[in-house]
N, C-alpha and C positions, 0 to 999 in steps of 0.2 A: 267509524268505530275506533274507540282507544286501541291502539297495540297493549298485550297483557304479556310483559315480562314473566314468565316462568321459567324462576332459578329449578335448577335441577337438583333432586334430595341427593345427598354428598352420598347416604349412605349407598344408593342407588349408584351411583358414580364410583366407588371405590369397590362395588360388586362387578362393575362394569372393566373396571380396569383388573380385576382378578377375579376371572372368572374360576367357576368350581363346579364341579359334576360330583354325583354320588359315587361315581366306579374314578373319578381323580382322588377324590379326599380314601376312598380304601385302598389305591397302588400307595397312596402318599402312607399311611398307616402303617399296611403290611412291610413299605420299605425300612419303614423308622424300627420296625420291631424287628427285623431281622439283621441291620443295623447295631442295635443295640445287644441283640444276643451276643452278635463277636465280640464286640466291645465288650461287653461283661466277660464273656470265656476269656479273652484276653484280658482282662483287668485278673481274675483268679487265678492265672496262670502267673501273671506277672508277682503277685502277691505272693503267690507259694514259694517262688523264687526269692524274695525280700527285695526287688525290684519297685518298690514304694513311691518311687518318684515319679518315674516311665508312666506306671501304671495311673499317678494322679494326673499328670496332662493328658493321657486318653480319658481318661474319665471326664475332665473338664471339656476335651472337644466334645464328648458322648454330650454332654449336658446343651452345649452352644449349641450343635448338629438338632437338636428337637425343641429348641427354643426357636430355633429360625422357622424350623417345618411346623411347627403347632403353633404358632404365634402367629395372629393376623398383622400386628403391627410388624413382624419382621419379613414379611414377604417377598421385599426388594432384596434380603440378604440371601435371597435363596440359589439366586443364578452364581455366588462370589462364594458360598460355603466349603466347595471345593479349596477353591484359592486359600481362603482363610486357617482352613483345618489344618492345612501344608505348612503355612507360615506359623503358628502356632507347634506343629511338631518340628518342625526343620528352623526355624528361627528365635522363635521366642524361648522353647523348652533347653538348646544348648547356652544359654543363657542364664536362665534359671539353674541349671545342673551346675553350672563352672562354680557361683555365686554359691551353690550347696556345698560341694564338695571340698572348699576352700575353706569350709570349717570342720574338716572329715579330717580322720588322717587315709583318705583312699593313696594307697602306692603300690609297689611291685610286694611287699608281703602281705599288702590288705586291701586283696583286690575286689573276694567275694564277698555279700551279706554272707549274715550270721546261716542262715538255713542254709545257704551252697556251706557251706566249709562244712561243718556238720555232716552232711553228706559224703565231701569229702573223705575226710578225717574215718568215718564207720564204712567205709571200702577201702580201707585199709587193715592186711591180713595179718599172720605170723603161722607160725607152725608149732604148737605145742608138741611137749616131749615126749605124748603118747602117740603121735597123729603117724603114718604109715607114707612115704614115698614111696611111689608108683610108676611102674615104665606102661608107658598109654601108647597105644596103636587110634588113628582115628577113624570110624566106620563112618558113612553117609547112607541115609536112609535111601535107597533107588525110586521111592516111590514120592519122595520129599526133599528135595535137593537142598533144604535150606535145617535140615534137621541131624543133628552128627548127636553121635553114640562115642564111647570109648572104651577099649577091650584093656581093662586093666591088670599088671603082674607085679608081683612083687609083696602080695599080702599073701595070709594062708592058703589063699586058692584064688586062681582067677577070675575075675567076673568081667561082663557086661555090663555097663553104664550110660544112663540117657538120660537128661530133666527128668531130678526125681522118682525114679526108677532104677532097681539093678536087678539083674540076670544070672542066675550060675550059666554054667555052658550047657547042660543040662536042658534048662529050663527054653533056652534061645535055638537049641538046635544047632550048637556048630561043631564044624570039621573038623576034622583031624589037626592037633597044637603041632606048629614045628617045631625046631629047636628052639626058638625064642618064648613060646608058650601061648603064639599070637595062632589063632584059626586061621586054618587056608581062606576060608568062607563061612558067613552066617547067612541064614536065608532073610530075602528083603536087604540085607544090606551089602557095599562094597566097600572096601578098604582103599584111603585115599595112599596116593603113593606122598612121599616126602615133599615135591614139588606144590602139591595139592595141597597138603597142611601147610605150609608154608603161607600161599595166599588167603588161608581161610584163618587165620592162626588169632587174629583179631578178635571175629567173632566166638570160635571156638573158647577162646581165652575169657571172655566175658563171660559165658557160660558154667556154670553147677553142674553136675553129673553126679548121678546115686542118690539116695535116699536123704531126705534135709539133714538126718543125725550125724551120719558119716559123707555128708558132699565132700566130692574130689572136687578141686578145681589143678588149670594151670599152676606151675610155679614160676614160668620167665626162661626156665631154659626148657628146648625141643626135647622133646621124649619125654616129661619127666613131669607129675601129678603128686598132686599132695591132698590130705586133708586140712584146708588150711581153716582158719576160724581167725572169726572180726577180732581186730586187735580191741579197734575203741568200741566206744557204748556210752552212747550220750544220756544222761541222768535228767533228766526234766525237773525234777525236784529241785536236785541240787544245784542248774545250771551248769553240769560239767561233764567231761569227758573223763571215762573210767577204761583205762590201761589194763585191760584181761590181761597181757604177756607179762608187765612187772608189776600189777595191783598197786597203781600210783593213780591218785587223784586229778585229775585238772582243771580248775575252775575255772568260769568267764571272766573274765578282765574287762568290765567298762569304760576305764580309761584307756586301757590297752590295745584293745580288739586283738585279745590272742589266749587262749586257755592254758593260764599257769598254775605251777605246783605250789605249796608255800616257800620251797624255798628257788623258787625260779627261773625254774626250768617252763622251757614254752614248747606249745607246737604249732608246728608250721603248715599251713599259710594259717594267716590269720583274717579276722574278719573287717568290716568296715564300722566306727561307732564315730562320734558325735564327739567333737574334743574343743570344740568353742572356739575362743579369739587364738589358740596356738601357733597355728598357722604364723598370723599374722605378727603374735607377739616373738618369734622366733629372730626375726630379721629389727626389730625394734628395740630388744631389749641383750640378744648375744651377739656381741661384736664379731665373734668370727662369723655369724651370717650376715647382721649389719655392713661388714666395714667393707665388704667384695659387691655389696647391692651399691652402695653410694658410692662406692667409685665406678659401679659402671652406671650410674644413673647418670652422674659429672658426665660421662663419657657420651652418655646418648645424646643430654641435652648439647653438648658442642657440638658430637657428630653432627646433630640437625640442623643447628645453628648456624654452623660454619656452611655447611651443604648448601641450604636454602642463599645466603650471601653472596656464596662464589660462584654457584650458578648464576646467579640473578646477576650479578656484577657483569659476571661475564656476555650472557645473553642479552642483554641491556646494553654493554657495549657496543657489542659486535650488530644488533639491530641500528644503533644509530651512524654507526660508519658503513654499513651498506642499506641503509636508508636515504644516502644519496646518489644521483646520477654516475653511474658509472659503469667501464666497460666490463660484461660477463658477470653483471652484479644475479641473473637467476642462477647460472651455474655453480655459483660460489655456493649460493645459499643452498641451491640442492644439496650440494655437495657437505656440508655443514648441518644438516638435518641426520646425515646417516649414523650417526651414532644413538639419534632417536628411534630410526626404524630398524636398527639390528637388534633381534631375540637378545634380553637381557644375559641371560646363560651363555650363549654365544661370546659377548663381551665380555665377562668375565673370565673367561678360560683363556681369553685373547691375553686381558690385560694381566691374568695371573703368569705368563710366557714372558711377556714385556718385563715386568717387574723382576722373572727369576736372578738374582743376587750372582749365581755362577753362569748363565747363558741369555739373559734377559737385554735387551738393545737398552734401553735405561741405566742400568746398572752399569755394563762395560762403558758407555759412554761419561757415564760419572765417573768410574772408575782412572778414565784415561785423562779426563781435564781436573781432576784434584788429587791424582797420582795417588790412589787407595790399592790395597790387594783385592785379590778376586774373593768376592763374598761380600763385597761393601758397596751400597748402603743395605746394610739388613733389612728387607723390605717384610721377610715373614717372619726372625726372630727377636724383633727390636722391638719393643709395645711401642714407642714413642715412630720408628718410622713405619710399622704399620697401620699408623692410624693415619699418618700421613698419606699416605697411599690408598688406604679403602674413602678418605676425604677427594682426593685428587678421582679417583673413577668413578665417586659419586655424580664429582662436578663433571664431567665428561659424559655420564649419562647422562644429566638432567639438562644443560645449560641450553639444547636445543629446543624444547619446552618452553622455558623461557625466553628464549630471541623468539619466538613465534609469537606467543603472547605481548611483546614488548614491541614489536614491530605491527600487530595489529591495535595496542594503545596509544602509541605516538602519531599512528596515522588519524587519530580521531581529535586531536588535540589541535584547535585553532590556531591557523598560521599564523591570520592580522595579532594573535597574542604574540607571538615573538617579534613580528613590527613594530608593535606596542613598546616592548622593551628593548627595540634595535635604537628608537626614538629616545628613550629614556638613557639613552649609552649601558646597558646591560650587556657586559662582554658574557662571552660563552659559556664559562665557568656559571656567573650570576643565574642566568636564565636558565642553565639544567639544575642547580642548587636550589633555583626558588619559584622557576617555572615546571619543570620538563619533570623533576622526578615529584613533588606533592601530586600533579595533577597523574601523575604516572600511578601515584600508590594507591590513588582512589580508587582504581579502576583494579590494579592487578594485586590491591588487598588482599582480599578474597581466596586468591590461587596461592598468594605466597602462606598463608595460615593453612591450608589445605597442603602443600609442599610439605609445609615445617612437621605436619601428623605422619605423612607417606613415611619421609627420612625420617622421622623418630620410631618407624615399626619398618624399617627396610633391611627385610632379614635376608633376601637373597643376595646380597651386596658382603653382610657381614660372612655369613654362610659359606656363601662358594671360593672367597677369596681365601679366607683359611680360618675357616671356621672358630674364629672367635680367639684364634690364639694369637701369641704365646699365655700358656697358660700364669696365672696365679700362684705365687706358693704362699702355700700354710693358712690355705681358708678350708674350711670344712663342708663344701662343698665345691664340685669342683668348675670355677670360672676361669674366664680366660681377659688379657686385659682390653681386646680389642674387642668383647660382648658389650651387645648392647642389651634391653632388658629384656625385649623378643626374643635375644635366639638366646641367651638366660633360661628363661621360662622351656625355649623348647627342647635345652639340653637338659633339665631338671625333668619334665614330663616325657622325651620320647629319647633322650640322647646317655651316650655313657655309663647305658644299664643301670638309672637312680630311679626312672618311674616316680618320683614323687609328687602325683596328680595334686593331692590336696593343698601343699608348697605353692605348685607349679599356679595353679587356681588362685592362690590368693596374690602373689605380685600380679597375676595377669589382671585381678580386680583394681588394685594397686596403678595399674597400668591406664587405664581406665581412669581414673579419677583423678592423673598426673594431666592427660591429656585434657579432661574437661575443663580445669586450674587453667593450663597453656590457652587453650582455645579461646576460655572467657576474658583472658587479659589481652591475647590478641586483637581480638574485637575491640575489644575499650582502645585500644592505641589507634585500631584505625577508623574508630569512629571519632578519635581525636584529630588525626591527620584527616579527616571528611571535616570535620565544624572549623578546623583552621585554613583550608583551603577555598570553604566558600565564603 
């Protein structure tokens, strides 16, 4: 009898590979909707706040998160959804945020949306010139630890006051008034002593007291209550905040993100708005921000350039002179690695010692073979010999990276090739010129374009040694001449109290699209140096 081939129905087959029960597809359901409720209360939340962005990348994992679970085609994605949701909030979304807010003016005055400021701005009080100071004693409910009263003096007669609620004395049942006009005792409650208001004085301070007409609140100093009233009052209508204390108008500012007068006058803090290519036209078109970005860009790109060279010069050296037979050559090399395995931080502090100008072993030693006074060479106040020096401990960190790497490329490179050329009379010079380093660069391409990115964003180097100085004069923001664009960027965004996120965002974008420029021309050279070496 013929053998009968029976292919197996696919549909059958892919049931078989994902299996499903009626009580898996209702946990899988039930997850997804409960899931989704957070998601949604946190998207509402976020929204109320004017948190617009946050809230659209949770939305978009929301959407991915139930395309995976409801989708038979994406079933494979289900075991990685975790993974992915993570990398979308923690990778992709600060991303997306820097690229936003680099056309925001987000900084240290506009840091809230528009709804936080607003909110702001109307918890904010004043004391009109009918309103009554008050000396407050604070009660605590015995039966409520978390609920405080206040026995107030100082108006016609003294009362009792709790949320929305006030008391004669009368009416509360208290004791006999001392000399201050404060009850020995109310019943239910007890009288905190000063130490007690003290730690409680936060909450208590947040807190209304009396009837909504006439609420007491805090005024900032101990003992001492007021009827105070909302200064501002946001107008929906008009887009503006209305000044009850001096009845002055203050409108939204679209360009501005800040609610100004007509003739000026602003308040503080302001909001976050949408201010287009500024950012970026800032540094492009005013010279006092252009002319400190290009000369420290000059700066970066040598920094790196020189960096990547002198390392590699060096490590490359020193790989081919203990690349041959010789006595204590592992000890050497151990020994010659250790400026790779010392904590960067470490080094730094070490070589910031070395280098000091009045006690640094450098310095006095220069000092004494070129007969200079004590303080010469300026290694921290001299932009030209500081650069000199954050280049020199560059090369010092790095060149051990490279003899590694250059010491495992030489050993791959055919010997009978140098026979080759021993026969052809190629003295030493010839054969590293047109043997030893092409077929060198083929291989350690790669690391040295990789290199040239690290040292053009090697901010702990610039950082620790002396933090990007000596500064600049006369730019209008403040640089230093031995920054480079990294620690730029991060003295702009987190340094010398400027906060200017939205600035600071758009070079870091800027940054980005330098390196991409670098990156693709390095390739092209050494896929130049790869088609001329084979």
């Amino acid at each position: 009898m013929a053998a009968i081939d029976v292919q197996p129905d696919k549909g059958q087959s892919s049931r078989r590979e994902r299996p499903t029960t009626v009580t898996g597809s209702l946990l899988r359901i039930l997850g997804l909707i409960i899931f989704d409720a957070f998601a949604l209360f946190f998207i509402y939340l976020l929204l109320s706040d004017g948190y617009w962005p946050l809230a659209g990348i949770i939305g978009f994992i929301t959407l991915v998160m139930n395309y995976i679970f409801l989708a038979p085609s994406a079933y494979p994605m289900r075991w990685m959804s975790p993974g992915l949701a993570f990398m979308l909030l923690i990778s992709v979304y600060p991303i997306l945020f820097t690229i936003y807010i680099s056309f925001t003016n987000f900084g240290a005055s506009n840091l809230l949306p528009k709804v936080q400021v607003i909110e702001v701005l109307e918890q904010r009080t004043f004391l009109p010139e009918a309103g009554a100071t008050l000396a407050y004693t604070v009660f605590v409910n015995e039966a409520n630890p978390n609920e405080f009263g206040l026995w107030l003096v100082g108006g016609e007669e003294p009362f009792f006051a709790t949320p929305g609620s006030e008391f004669t004395a009368e009416e509360i049942g208290a004791g006999a008034l001392d000399a201050d006009g404060v009850p020995a005792s109310i019943p239910g409650w007890r009288p905190l002593t000063r130490a007690e208001t003290v730690r409680n004085i936060s909450v208590i301070s947040a807190t209304t007291f009396g009837a909504e007409e006439t609420a007491v609140s805090l005024t900032g100093r101990l003992g001492e209550a007021a009827q105070l009233q909302p200064r501002f009052v946001f107008d929906e209508e008009q887009d503006a905040m209305i000044d009850m204390r001096d009845d002055v108008t203050y409108f939204a500012d679209a360009a501005t993100g800040f609610f100004t007068t007509a003739d000026g006058q602003r308040l503080s803090p302001g909001y976050q708005v949408n201010i287009g290519l500024q950012n970026y036209q800032r540094f492009l078109t005013d010279p006092s921000f252009r002319g400190p970005l290009l000369r420290i860009f000059a700066w970066n790109v040598t920094f790196a350039l020189l960096s990547v060279l002198f390392s590699f010069a060096l490590g490359l050296m020193i790989a081919i002179v203990f690349g041959r037979t010789m006595p204590g050559q592992r000890i050497i090399k151990s020994l010659l690695i250790i400026p790779f395995a010392v904590p960067q931080v470490i080094t730094l502090l070490v070589w910031r010692g070395i280098l000091n100008p009045l006690e640094g072993v450098v310095p006095n030693m220069l000092q004494s073979i070129f007969n200079q006074p004590v303080g010469w060479p300026p290694f921290f106040a001299d932009p030209t010999w500081v650069k000199v020096a954050l280049i020199l401990i560059n090369v010092w960190l790095a060149y051990p990276y490279f003899m590694l790497i250059s010491s495992g490329a030489l050993q791959a490179i055919p010997t009978d090739m140098y026979e080759a050329a021993d026969i052809d009379g190629a003295g030493a010079w010839e054969q590293f010129r047109s043997l030893t380093l092409p077929l060198l660069l083929v291989a350690v391409g790669p690391l040295l374009i990789s290199s040239f990115t690290v040292n053009f964003n090697s901010f702990n180097v610039i950082y620790l040694f002396n933090s990007g100085g000596p500064p600049m004069v006369g730019t209008a923001l403040p640089a230093g001449h031995s920054d480079i664009l990294i620690s730029y960027v991060y003295n702009l965004a987190f340094g010398r109290g400027l906060a200017l996120y939205g600035y600071a965002s758009a070079i870091t974008i800027m940054i980005f699209f330098m390196m991409v420029v670098v990156t693709i021309f390095q390739h092209r050279r050494m896929a130049t140096w790869e088609e001329t070496t084979n």
